[in-house]
C-alpha positions as CSV (number, residue, x, y, z in Angstrom):
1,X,0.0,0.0,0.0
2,X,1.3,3.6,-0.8
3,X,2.5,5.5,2.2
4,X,0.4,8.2,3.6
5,X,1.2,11.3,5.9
6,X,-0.4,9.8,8.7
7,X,1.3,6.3,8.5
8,X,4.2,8.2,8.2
9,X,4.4,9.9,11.3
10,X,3.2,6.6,13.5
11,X,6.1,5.0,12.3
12,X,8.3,4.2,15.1
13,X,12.1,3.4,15.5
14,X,13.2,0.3,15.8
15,X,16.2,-1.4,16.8
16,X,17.8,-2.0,13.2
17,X,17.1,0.2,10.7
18,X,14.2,-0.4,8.2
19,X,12.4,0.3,5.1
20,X,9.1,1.0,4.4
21,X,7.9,0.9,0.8
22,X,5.7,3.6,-1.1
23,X,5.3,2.9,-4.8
24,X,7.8,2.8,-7.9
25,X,10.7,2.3,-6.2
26,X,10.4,5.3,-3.3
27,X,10.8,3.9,0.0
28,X,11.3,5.7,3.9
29,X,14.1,4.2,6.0
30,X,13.9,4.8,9.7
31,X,17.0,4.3,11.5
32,X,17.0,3.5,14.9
33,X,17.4,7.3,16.1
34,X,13.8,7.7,14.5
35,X,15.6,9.8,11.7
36,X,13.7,9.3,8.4
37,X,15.1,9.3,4.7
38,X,13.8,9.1,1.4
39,X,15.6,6.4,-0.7
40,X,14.8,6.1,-4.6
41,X,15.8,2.4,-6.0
42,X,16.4,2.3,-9.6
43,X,18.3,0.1,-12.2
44,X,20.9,1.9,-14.0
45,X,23.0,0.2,-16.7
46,X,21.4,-3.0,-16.0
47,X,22.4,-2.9,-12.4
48,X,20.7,-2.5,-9.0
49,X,21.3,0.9,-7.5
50,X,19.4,2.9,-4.6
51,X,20.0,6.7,-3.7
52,X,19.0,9.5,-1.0
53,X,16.1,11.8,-1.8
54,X,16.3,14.1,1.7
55,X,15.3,13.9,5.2
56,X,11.5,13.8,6.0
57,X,10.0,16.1,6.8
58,X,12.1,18.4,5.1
59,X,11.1,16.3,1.8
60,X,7.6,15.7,2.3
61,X,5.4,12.8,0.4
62,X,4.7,15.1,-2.5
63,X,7.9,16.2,-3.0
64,X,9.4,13.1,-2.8
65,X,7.2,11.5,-5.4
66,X,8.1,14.4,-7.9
67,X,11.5,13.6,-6.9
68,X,11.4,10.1,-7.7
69,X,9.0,10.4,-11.4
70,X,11.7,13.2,-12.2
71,X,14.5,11.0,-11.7
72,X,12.4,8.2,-13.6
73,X,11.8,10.3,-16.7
74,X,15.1,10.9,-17.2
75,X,16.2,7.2,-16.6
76,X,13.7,6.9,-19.6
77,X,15.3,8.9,-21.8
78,X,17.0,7.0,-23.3
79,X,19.8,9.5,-24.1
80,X,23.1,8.4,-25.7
81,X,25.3,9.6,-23.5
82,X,25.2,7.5,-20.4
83,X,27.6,9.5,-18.4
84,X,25.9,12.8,-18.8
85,X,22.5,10.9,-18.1
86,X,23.7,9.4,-15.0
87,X,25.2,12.9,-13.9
88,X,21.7,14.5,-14.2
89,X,19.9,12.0,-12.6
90,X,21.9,12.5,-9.4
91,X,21.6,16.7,-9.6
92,X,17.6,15.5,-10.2
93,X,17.6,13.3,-7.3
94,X,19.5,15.6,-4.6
95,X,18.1,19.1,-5.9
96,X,21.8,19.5,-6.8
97,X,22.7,19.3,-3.0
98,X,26.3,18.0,-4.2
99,X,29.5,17.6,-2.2
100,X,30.7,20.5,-4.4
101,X,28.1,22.6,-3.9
102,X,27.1,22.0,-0.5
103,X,31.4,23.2,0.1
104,X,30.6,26.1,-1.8
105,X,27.5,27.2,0.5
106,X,29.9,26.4,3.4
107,X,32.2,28.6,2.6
108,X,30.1,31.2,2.0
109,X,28.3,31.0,5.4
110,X,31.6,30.8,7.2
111,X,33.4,33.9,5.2
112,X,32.1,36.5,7.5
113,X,34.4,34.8,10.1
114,X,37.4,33.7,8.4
115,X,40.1,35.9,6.7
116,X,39.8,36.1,2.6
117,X,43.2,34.4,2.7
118,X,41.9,31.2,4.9
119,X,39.2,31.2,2.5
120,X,41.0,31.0,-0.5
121,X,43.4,28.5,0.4
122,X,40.5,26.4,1.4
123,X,38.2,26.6,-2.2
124,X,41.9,26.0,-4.1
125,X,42.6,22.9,-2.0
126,X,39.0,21.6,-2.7
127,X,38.5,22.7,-6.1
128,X,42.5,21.0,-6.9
129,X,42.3,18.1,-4.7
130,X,38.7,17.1,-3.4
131,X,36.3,18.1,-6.4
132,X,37.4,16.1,-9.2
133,X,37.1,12.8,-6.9
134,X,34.2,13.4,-5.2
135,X,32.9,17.1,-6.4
136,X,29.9,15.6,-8.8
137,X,28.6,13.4,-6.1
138,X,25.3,14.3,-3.9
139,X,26.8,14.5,-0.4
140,X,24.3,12.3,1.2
141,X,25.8,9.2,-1.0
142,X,29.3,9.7,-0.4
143,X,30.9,7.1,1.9
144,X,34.0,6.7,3.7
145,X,35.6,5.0,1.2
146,X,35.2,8.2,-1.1
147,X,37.0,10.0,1.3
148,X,39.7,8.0,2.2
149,X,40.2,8.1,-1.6
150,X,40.9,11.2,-2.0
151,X,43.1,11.2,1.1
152,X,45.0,8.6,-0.2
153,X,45.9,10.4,-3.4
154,X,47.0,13.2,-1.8
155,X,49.4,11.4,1.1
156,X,50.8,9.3,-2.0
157,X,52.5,12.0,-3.2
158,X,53.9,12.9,-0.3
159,X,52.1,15.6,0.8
160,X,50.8,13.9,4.0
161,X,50.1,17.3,5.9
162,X,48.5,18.8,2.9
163,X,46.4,15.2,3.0
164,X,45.9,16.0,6.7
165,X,44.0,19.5,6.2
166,X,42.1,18.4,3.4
167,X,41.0,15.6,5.6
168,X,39.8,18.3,8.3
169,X,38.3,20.7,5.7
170,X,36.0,18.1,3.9
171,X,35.2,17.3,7.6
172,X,34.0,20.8,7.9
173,X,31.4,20.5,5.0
174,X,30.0,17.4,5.9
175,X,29.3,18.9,9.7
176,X,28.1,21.8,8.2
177,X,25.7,19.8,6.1
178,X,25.0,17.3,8.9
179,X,23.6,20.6,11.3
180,X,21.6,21.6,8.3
181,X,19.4,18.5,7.2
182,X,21.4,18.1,4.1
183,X,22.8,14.7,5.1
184,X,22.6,12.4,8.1
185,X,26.5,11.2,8.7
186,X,29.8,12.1,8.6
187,X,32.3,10.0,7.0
188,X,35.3,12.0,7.5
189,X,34.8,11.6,11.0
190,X,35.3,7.9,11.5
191,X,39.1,8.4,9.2
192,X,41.5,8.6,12.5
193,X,45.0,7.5,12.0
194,X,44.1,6.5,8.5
195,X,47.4,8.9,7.3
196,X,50.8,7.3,7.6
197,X,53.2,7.9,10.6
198,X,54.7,11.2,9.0
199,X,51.3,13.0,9.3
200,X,53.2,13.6,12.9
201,X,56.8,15.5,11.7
202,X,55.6,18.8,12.2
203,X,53.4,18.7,15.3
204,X,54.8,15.5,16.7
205,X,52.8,14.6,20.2
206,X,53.4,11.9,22.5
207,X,51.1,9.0,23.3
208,X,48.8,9.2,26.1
209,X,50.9,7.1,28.8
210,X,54.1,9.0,28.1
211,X,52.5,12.1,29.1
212,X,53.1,12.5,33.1
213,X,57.1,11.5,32.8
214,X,57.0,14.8,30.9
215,X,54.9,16.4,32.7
216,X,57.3,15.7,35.9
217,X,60.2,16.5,33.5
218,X,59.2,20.0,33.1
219,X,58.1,20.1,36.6
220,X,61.7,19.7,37.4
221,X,63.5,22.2,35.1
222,X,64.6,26.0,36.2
223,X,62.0,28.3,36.2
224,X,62.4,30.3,33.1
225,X,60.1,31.3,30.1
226,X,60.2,27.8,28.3
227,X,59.0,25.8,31.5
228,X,55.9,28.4,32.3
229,X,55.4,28.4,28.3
230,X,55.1,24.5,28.4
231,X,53.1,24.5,31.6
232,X,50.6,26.6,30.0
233,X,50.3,25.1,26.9
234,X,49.8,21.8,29.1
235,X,46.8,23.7,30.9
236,X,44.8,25.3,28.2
237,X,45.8,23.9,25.0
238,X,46.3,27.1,23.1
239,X,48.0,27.6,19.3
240,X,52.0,28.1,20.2
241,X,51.2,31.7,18.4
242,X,48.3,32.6,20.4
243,X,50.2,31.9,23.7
244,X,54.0,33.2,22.9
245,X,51.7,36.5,21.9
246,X,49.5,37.1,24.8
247,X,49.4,40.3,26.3
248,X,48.9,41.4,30.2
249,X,45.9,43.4,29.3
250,X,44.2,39.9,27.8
251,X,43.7,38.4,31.0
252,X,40.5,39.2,33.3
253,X,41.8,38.2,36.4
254,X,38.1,38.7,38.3
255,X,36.4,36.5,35.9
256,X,39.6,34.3,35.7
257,X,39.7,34.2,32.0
258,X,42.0,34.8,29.1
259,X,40.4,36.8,26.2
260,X,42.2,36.1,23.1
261,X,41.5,38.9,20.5
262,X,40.6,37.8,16.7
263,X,43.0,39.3,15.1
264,X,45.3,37.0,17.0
265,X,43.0,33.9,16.3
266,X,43.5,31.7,13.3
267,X,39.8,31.1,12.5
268,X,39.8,35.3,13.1
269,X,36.8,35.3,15.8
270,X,37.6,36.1,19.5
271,X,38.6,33.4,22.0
272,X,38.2,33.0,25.8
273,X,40.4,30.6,27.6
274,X,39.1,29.6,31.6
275,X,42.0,30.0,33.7
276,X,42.5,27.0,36.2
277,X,43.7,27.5,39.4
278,X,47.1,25.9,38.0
279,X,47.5,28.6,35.0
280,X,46.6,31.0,37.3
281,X,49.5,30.3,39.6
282,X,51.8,30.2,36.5
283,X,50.6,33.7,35.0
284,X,50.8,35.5,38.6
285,X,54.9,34.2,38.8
286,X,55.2,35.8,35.4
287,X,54.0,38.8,36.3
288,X,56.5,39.1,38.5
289,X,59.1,39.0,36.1
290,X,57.0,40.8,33.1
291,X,54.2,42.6,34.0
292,X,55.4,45.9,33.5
293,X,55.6,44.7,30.3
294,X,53.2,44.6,27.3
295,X,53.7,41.0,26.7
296,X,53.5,38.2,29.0
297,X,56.7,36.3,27.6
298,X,58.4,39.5,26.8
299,X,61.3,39.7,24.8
300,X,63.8,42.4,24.6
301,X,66.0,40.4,22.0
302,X,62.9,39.8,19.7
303,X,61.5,42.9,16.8
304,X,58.0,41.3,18.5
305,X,58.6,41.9,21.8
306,X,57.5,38.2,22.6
307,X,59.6,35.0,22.0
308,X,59.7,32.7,19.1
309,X,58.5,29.5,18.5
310,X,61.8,28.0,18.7
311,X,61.6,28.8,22.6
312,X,59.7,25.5,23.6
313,X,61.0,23.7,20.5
314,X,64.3,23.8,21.8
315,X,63.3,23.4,25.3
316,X,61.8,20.5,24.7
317,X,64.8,18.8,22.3
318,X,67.0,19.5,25.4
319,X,65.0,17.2,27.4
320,X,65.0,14.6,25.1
321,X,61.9,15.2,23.2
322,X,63.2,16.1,19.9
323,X,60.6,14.3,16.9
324,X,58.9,13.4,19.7
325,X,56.4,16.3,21.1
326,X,55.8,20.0,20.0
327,X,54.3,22.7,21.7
328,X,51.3,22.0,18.8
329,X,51.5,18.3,20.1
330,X,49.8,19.4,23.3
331,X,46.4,20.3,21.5
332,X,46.9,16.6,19.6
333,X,46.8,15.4,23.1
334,X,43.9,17.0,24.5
335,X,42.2,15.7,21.4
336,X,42.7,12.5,22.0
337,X,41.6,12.7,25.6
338,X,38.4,14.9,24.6
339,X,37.6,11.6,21.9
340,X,38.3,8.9,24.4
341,X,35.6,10.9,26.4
342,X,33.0,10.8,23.9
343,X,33.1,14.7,23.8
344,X,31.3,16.0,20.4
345,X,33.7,16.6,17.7
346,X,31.6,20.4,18.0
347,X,33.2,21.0,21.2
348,X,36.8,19.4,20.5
349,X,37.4,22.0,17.8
């Protein structure tokens, strides 16, 4: 019997997903989470094939009918070019809503807060490395074999931390496309530790049960700008920039926070950092030393005024850490931590 609106909203979730049949091939599938989707199966080329039509009740029954006798008429076609064919059934199907559109609406909702440069360098890596793999494709049919693809194109060329930020970026359009009813899953987040070894050479970070012999190490070095710098880093998981930057007149020492302006902030929107009673301890021994000073790690050998990178680089190669751990490698770690606590990947980044 054809589905109705009523029958539509009684039906319940289940355990395992199911399927509930309409007419002509359209079908609803309810997963377990009581999310419901459209599917359209078809035969193309002589072979069995199913697709996504939306989310119900963003698609209603209506719609989804038209979607599926639109896609039908052109299956019926019977034009001679089978690639262009197939190409327009899936911009029929999907209202367009492909992987390389849905990246180009991301973008444009997320300009206002990123730098045109950021911007720029994102659409080039997509349009370069992503689009021509998976571009074409509606984003609710891409899987995480698609994206592993195209990561493993890039990383075989060497370019494994290139092959890393493409990985985070196409991450980035599927969660923006997840929070807008344009697809249900991410793939790109299940793709951990799918890059090789190297992926680590230039923010190295040490495994999880390594972590408190350094912790101790730098307990136990003289107090100077590269142990606090560490400690810090270690106790709010900052950028290396935004921390080697900050400036007296950041921190709110009432409200115990640390308010990180944009123009110091890589995604260029202002930061606030909660002080611990541990960072706090840190920042009050600096001030001792700079807080007559513009910058917390003040510098009167550095044009900046602040120190360099190289300052907890160095540190840390003295103590034995060279390849090993970076000041970036601390923000690895709190990842890793934040995951094996089932934090959302929202709040990790």
């Amino acid at each position: 019997m054809p589905l109705t609106e009523l029958a539509i909203k009684h039906l319940k979730p289940k355990d395992k997903l199911y399927r509930v049949t309409d007419s002509n091939g359209l079908c609803l599938e309810v997963s377990p989470t009581g999310s419901k989707l459209w599917r359209y199966r078809f035969y193309h080329l002589g072979k069995p094939q199913m697709t996504a039509l939306g989310k119900y009740p963003t698609i209603g029954l209506a719609q989804a009918r038209k979607l599926r006798d639109d896609a039908r008429a052109i299956l019926e076609t019977g034009a001679p070019n089978t690639h262009k064919r197939a190409e327009k059934l899936r911009r029929a199907m999907e209202g367009q809503n492909t992987f390389e559109r849905v990246s180009r609406l991301w973008l444009e909702n997320m300009q206002k807060g990123l730098n045109d440069k950021y911007t720029k360098q994102n659409m080039e890596k997509l349009e370069r490395l992503v689009f021509p793999t998976i571009g074409a494709l509606p984003i609710t049919e891409i899987t995480i074999p698609d994206v592993v693809r195209v990561i493993d194109r890039i990383a075989a060329k060497g370019t494994i931390e290139t092959a890393k930020r493409v990985k985070q970026v196409i991450g980035q359009v599927f969660r923006y496309a997840t929070t807008r009813g344009l697809c249900t899953h991410n793939p790109a987040s299940d793709l951990r530790g799918i890059l090789p070894t190297q992926e680590k050479e230039h923010h190295a970070s040490l495994p999880l049960d390594e972590l408190p012999e350094l912790l101790q190490a730098i307990e136990a070095r003289e107090s100077d700008f590269s142990k606090y710098a560490m400690q810090l880093l270690a106790l709010t998981f900052v950028r290396t920039g935004e921390l080697i930057g900050a400036k007296w007149d950041e921190i709110n020492w009432e409200r115990e926070e640390w308010n990180i302006p944009k123009e110091r902030m890589k995604m260029k929107r202002p930061h606030v950092v909660p002080l611990s009673r541990q960072a706090l301890e840190v920042l009050r021994e600096l001030h001792k030393q700079t807080g007559d000073k513009a910058h917390i790690f003040h510098s009167p050998a550095s044009k900046s005024k602040h120190i360099s990178n190289g300052t907890v680089l160095m540190a840390l190669r003295r103590m034995g850490y060279a390849g090993k751990m970076t000041g970036h490698g601390w923000r690895s770690i709190a990842s890793s931590i934040l995951y094996e606590k089932n934090y959302s990947q929202a709040h990790i980044n």
